[in-house]
C-alpha positions as CSV (number, residue, x, y, z in Angstrom):
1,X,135.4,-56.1,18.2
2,X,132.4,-53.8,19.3
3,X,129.7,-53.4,17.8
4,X,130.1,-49.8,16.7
5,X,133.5,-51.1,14.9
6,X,131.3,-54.0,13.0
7,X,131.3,-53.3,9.4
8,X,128.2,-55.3,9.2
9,X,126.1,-53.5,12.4
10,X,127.6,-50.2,10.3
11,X,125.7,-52.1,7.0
12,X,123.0,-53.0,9.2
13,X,122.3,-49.4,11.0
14,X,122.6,-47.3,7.6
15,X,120.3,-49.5,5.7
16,X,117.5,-49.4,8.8
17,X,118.4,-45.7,8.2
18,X,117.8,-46.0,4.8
19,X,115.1,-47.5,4.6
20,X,113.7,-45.1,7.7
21,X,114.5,-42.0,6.0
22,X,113.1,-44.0,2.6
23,X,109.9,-45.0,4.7
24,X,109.8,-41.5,6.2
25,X,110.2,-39.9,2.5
26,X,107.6,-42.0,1.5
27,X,105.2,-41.3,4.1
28,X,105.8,-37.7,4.1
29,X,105.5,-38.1,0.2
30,X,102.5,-39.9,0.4
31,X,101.0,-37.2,3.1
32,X,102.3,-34.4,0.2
33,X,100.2,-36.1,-2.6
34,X,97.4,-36.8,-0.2
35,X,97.3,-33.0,0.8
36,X,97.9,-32.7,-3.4
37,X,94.8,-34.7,-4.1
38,X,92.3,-33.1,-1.6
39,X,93.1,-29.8,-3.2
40,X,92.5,-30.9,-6.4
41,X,89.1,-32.4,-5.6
42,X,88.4,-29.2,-3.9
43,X,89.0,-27.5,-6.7
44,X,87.2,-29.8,-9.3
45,X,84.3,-30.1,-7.1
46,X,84.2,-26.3,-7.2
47,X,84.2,-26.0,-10.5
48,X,81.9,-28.5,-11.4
49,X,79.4,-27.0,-8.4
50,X,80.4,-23.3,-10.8
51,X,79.6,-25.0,-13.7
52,X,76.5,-26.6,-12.7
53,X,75.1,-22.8,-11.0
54,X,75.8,-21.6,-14.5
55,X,74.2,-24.3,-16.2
56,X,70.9,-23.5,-14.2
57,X,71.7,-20.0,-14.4
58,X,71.4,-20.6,-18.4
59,X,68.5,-22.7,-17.6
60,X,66.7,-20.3,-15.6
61,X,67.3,-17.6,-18.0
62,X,66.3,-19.7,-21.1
63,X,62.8,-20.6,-19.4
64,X,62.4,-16.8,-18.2
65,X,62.9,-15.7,-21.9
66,X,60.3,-18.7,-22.7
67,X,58.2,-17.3,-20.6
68,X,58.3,-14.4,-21.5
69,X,58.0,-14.8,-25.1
70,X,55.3,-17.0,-24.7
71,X,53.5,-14.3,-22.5
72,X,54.3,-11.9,-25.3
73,X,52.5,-13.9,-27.7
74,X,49.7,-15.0,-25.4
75,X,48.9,-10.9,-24.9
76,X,49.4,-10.4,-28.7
77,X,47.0,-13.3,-29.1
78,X,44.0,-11.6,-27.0
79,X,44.8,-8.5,-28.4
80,X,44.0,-9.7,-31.8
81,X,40.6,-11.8,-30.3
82,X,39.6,-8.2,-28.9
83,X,40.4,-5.9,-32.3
84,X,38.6,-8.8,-34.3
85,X,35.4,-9.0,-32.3
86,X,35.5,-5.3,-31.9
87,X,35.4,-4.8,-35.6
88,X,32.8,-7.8,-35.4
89,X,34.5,-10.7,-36.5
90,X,33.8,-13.3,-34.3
91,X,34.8,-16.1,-36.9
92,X,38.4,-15.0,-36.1
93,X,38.4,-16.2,-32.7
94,X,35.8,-19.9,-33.2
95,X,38.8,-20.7,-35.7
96,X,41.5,-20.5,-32.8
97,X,39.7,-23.2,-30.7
98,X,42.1,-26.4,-30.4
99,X,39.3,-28.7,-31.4
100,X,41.3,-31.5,-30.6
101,X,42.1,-30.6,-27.2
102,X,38.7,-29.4,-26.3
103,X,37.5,-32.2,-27.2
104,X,39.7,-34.5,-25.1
105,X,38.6,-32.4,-22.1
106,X,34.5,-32.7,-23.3
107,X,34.9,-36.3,-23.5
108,X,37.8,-38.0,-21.9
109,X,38.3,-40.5,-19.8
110,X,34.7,-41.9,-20.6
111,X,35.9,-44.7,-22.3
112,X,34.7,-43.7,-25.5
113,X,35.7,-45.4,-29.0
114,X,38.8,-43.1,-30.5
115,X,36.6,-42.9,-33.8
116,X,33.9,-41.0,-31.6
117,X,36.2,-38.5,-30.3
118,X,37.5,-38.1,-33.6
119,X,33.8,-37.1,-34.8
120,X,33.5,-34.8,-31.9
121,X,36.8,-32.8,-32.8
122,X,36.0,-32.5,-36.3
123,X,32.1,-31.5,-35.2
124,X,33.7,-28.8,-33.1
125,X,35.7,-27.6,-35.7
126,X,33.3,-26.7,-38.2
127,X,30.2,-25.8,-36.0
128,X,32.0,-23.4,-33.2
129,X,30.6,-20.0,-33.4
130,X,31.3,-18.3,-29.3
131,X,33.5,-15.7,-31.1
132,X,30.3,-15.0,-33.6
133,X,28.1,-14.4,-30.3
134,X,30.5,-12.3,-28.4
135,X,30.9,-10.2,-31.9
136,X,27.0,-10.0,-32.2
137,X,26.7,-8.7,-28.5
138,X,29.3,-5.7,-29.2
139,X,27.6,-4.7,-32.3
140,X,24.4,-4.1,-29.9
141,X,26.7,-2.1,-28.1
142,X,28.3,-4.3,-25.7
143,X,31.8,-4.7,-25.5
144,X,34.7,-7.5,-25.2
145,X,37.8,-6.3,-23.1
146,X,41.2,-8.3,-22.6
147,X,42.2,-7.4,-18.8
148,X,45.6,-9.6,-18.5
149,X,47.7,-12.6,-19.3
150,X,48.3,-14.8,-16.1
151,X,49.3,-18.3,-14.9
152,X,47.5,-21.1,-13.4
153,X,49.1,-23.4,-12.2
154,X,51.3,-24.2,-15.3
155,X,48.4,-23.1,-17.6
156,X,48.8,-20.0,-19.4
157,X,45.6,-18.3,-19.5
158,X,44.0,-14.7,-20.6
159,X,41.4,-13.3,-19.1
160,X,38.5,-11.2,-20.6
161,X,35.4,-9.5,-19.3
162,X,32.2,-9.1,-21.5
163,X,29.6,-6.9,-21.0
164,X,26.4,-7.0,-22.4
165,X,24.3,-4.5,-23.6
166,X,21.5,-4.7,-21.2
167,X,24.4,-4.1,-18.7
168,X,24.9,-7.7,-17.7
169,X,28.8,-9.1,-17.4
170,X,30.5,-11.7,-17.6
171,X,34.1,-13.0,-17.7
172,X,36.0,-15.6,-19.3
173,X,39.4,-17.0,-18.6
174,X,40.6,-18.5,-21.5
175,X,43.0,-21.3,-20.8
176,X,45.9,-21.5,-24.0
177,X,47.5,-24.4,-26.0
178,X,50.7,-23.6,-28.5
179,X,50.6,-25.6,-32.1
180,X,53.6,-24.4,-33.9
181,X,54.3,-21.8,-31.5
182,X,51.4,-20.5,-32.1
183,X,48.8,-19.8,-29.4
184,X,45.4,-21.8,-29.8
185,X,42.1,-21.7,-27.3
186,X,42.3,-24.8,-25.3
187,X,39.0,-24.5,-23.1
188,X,37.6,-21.1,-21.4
189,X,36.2,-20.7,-17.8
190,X,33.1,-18.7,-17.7
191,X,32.3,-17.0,-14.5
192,X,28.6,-16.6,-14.7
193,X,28.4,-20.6,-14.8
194,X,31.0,-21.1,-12.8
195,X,33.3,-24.3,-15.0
196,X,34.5,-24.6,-18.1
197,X,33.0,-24.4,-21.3
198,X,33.8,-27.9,-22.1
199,X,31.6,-28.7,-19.2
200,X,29.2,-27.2,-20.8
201,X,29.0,-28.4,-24.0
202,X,29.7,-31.9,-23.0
203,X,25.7,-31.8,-22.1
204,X,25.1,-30.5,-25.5
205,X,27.1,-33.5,-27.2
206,X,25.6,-36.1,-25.7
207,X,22.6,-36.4,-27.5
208,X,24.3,-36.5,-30.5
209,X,26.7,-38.8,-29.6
210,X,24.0,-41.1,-28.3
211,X,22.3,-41.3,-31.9
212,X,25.7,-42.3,-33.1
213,X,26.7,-44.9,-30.6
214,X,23.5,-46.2,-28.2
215,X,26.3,-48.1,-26.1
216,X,27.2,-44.2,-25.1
217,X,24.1,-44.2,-22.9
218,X,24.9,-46.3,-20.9
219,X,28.4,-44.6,-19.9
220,X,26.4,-41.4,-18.6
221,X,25.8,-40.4,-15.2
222,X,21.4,-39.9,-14.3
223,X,21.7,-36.8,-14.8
224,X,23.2,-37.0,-17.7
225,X,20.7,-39.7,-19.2
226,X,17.5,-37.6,-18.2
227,X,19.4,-34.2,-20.5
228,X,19.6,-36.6,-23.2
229,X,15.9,-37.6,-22.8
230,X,14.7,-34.2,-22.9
231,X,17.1,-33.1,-25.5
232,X,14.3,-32.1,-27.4
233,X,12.4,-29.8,-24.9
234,X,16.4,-28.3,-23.8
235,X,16.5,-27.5,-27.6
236,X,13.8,-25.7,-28.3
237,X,14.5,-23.6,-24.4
238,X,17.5,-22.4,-26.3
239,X,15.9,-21.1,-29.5
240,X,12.3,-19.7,-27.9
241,X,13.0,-16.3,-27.8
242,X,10.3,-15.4,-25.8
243,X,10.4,-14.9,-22.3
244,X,7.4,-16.6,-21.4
245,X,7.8,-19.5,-23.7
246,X,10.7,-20.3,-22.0
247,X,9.5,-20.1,-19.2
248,X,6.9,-22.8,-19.8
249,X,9.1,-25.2,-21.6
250,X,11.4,-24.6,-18.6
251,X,8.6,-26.2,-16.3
252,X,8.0,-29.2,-18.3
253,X,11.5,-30.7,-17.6
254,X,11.8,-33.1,-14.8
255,X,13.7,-31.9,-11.5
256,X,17.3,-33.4,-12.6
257,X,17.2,-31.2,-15.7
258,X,15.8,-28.2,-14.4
259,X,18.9,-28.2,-12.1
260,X,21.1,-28.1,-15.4
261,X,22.8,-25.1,-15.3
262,X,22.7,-24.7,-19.0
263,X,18.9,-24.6,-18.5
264,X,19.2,-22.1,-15.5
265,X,21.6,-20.2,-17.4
266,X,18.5,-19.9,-20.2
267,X,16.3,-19.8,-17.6
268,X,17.9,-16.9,-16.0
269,X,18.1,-15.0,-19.6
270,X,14.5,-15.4,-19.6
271,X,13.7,-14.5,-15.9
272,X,15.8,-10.9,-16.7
273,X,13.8,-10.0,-19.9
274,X,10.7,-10.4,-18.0
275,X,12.0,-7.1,-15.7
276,X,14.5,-7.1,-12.7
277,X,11.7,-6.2,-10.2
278,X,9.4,-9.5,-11.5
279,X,8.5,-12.6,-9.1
280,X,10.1,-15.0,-12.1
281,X,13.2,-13.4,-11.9
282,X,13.5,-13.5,-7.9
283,X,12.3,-17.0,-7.9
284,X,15.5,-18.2,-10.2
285,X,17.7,-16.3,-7.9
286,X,17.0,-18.0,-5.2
287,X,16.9,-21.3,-6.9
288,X,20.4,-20.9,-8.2
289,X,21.3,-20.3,-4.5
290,X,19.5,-23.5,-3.0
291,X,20.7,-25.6,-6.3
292,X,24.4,-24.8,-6.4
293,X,25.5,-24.0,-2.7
294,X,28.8,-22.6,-2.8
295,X,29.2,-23.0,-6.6
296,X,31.7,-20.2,-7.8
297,X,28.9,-19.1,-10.1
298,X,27.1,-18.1,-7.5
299,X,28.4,-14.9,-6.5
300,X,27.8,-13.5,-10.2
301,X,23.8,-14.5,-9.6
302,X,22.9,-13.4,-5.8
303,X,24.7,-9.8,-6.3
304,X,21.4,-8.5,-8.3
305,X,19.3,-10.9,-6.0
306,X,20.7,-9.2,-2.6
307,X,20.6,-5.9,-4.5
308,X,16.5,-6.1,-4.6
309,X,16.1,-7.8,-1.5
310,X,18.1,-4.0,-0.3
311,X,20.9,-6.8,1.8
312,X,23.5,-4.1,0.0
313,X,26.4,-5.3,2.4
314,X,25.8,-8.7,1.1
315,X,25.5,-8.0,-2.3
316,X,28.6,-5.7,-1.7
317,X,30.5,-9.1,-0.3
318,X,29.8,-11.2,-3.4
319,X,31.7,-8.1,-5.6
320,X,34.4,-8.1,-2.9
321,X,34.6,-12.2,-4.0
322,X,34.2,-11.7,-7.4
323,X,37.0,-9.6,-6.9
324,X,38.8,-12.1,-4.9
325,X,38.2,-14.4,-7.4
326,X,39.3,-12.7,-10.9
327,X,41.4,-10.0,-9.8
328,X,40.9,-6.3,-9.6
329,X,38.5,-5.1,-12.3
330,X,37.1,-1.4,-12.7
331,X,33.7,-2.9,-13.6
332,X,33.6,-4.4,-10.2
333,X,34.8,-0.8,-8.4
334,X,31.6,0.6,-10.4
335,X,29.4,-2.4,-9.5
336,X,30.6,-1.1,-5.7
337,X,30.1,2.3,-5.9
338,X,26.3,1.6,-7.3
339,X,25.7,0.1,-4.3
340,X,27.2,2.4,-1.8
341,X,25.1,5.0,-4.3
342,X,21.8,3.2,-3.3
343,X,22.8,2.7,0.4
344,X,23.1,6.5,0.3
345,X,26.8,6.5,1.1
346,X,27.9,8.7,-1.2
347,X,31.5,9.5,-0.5
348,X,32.5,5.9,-0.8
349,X,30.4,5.4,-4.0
350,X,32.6,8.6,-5.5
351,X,35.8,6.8,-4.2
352,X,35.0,4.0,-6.3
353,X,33.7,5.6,-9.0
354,X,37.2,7.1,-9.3
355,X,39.2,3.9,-8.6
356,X,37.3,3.0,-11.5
357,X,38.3,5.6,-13.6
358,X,41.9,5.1,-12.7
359,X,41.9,2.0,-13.9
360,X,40.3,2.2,-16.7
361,X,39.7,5.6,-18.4
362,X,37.6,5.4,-21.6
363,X,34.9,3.1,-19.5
364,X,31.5,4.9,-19.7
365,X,29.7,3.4,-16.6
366,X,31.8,5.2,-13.8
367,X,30.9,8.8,-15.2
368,X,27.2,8.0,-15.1
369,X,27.5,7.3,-11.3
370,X,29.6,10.4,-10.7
371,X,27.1,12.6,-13.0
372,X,24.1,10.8,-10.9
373,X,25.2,11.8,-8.0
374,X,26.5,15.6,-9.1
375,X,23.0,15.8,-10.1
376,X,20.7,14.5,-7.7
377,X,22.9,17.4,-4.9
378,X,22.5,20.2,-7.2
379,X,26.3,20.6,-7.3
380,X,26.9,22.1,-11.2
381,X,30.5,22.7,-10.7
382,X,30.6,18.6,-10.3
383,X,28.5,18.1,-13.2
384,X,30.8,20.2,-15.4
385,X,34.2,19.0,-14.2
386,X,32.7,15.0,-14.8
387,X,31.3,16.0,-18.1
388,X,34.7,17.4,-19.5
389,X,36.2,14.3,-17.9
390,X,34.2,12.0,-19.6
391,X,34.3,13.7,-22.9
392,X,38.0,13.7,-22.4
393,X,38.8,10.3,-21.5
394,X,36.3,8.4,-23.8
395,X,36.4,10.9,-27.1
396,X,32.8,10.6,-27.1
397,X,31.0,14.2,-27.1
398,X,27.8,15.0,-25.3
399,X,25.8,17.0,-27.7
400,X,22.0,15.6,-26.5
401,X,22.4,17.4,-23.1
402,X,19.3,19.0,-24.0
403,X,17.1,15.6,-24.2
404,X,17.4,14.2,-21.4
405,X,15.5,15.2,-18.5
406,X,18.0,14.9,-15.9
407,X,20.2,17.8,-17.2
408,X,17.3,20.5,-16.9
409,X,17.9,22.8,-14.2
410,X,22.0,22.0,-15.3
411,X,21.3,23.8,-18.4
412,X,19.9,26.6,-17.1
413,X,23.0,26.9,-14.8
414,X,26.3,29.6,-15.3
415,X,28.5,26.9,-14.7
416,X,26.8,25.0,-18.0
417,X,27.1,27.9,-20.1
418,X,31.1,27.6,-18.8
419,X,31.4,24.1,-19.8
420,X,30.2,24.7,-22.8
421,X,32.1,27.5,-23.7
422,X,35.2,25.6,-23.0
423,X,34.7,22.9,-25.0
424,X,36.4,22.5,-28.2
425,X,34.9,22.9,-31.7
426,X,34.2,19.6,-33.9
427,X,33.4,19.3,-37.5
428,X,29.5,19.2,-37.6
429,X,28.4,15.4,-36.8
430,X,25.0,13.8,-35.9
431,X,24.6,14.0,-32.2
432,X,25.6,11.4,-30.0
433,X,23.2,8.7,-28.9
434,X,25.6,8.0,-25.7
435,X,24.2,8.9,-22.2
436,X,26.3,10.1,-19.8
């Protein structure tokens, strides 16, 4: 019988084609669900990677309106600090100190017993009173002006500039804290002594801390231990008020302490009151240059002490850092086009005179340089287009034209008797006392 007649070859052959074509079905299944699989995972990977973007998507968006809402409050918050002290309430703003987290950053890390810091928070608390000298500078007739909410680092901060009445400035970059959501004064970097005001009433606590715990003393740096020492000399430098007092208490510290810059600071107060022009005054500015080389605070100092030295160009390059430093500032354009003024440059000064305008409208200090200059080239038409500016831009009216000697020959001038017409009526009020 052959082999193709063989029932059992027949059996044999169909089965190994069975289980071929099952084998084949199998693998070609197997390939099918394989093929099946790997678009699946595709597509689950997908939409996990979709759902994941829109997760941080949601994120993203969540911490923008965070941050937004916390800036919104943070520039709320300083606009409240500035209508308070403008109105002369400076309480408003020592009771929005986070005692407890000024503290920390006072005294931290030093090792100190918790019930210590716990004394120092609550002393804080009931004896701050920054906001109560801020308020009793702009009822002299200074002023306190919030310039703009920024971020450093993660920090929220808002930034102010002071200026004083005698025409001194300063600025201070307050660094905010959230309680409740709402925002609270965590510590406040102040230009003019270049580090943070915890820094500088960390000197100020030690003495008092020392009475309370002698162990304290022997925690502090030399430096340190020679302020406490002479706490009673530092104390009465910050209550003389006269110059030359001062002065003399100022000489009876030992070298570590005069170095303070606390005591400069006070020192430096002193130096000014005895007159811009006096050896005292030009001595301390060129201490605070060989005492804190590179300090930050430094460019605030030297740009009066290059000023009467005449070095304009390097007076003009600590503005151009201060600038650097805090941001643009129409104060600083002004500061800049005084010195341009005295370098006899005057069609830069003008150009920042008005960039300070621009910036800032109602500020008084730009006119007078414009009106200085207008005056001192006989150019009336000047005189009368800045004086309706100013009167314009800062509401205030200039009715005492006739008392000051400057405006003279202006009054006698066509172009005066122009401005004047133009102006419009006011219900009869005293005269202003503001010069332009």
């Amino acid at each position: 019988m052959s082999a193709e007649r063989d029932p059992s070859h027949r059996t044999a052959v169909l089965a190994c084609m069975v289980v071929a074509g099952t084998l084949a079905a199998c693998v070609l299944g197997v390939c099918l669900a394989g093929v099946l699989v790997f678009y699946t995972a595709r597509r689950g990977t997908a939409r996990r990677e979709a759902e994941r973007a829109r997760a941080a998507a949601k994120r993203d968006a969540e911490r923008a309106r965070a941050a937004r809402l916390h800036e919104e409050r943070a520039v709320a918050f300083a606009r409240e600090i500035e209508e308070a002290l403008a109105a002369g309430d400076g309480s408003f703003m020592d009771k929005r100190f986070d005692a407890a987290v000024l503290s920390q950053r006072m005294l931290g890390g030093r090792g100190l017993p918790p019930e210590t810091l716990t004394a120092n928070r609550r002393s804080l608390a009931r004896a701050m009173a920054i906001g109560e000298g801020i308020a009793g500078a702009v009822k002299q007739g200074g002023s306190y002006k919030f310039l703009r909410f920024h971020r450093h680092g993660d920090q929220p901060r808002v930034l102010f500039r002071l200026l004083l009445p005698n025409g001194g400035a300063n600025y201070h970059d307050m660094v905010l804290t959230s309680r409740g959501g709402k925002p609270l004064i965590a510590d406040i970097h102040v230009s003019i002594t270049g580090e943070f005001l915890s820094d500088s009433m960390r000197r100020s606590a030690l003495p008092v801390l020392v009475r309370q715990q002698r162990s304290v003393l022997s925690k502090l740096l030399r430096s340190e231990s020679e302020y406490v020492k002479n706490i009673h000399t530092v104390d009465a430098i910050v209550k003389e008020r006269d110059p030359d007092r001062v002065l003399a208490l100022y000489r009876r510290l030992p070298p570590t302490v005069q170095r303070d810059k606390n005591v400069m600071v006070f020192r430096l107060k002193a130096a000014v009151a005895k007159g811009g022009d006096s050896p005292e005054y030009v001595k301390v500015l060129a201490d605070f240059k060989a005492f804190f080389p590179g300090d930050p605070c430094l460019d605030f100092v030297l740009v009066d002490h290059y000023m009467l030295q005449e070095e304009y160009a390097k007076s003009r390059a600590c503005v151009d850092r201060m600038q650097n430093a805090i941001g643009e500032d129409a104060h600083l354009h002004f500061l800049r086009g005084g010195l341009y003024h005295l370098e006899q440059k005057d069609e830069l000064a003008i150009a920042e005179y008005e960039k300070a305008i621009a910036l800032e409208p109602d500020l008084s200090a730009p006119y007078d340089g414009l009106l200085t200059i207008a005056l001192e080239n006989s150019d009336w038409a000047a005189v009368s287009k800045r004086l309706a500016q100013f009167e314009t831009n800062t509401g205030i009216r200039l009715d005492n034209l006739d008392a000051l000697p400057e405006y003279a020959e202006y009054l006698k001038t066509e172009e005066c008797k122009a401005w004047k017409a133009s102006r419009r009526p006011t219900a009869p009020t005293a005269p202003s006392t503001e010069r332009p």
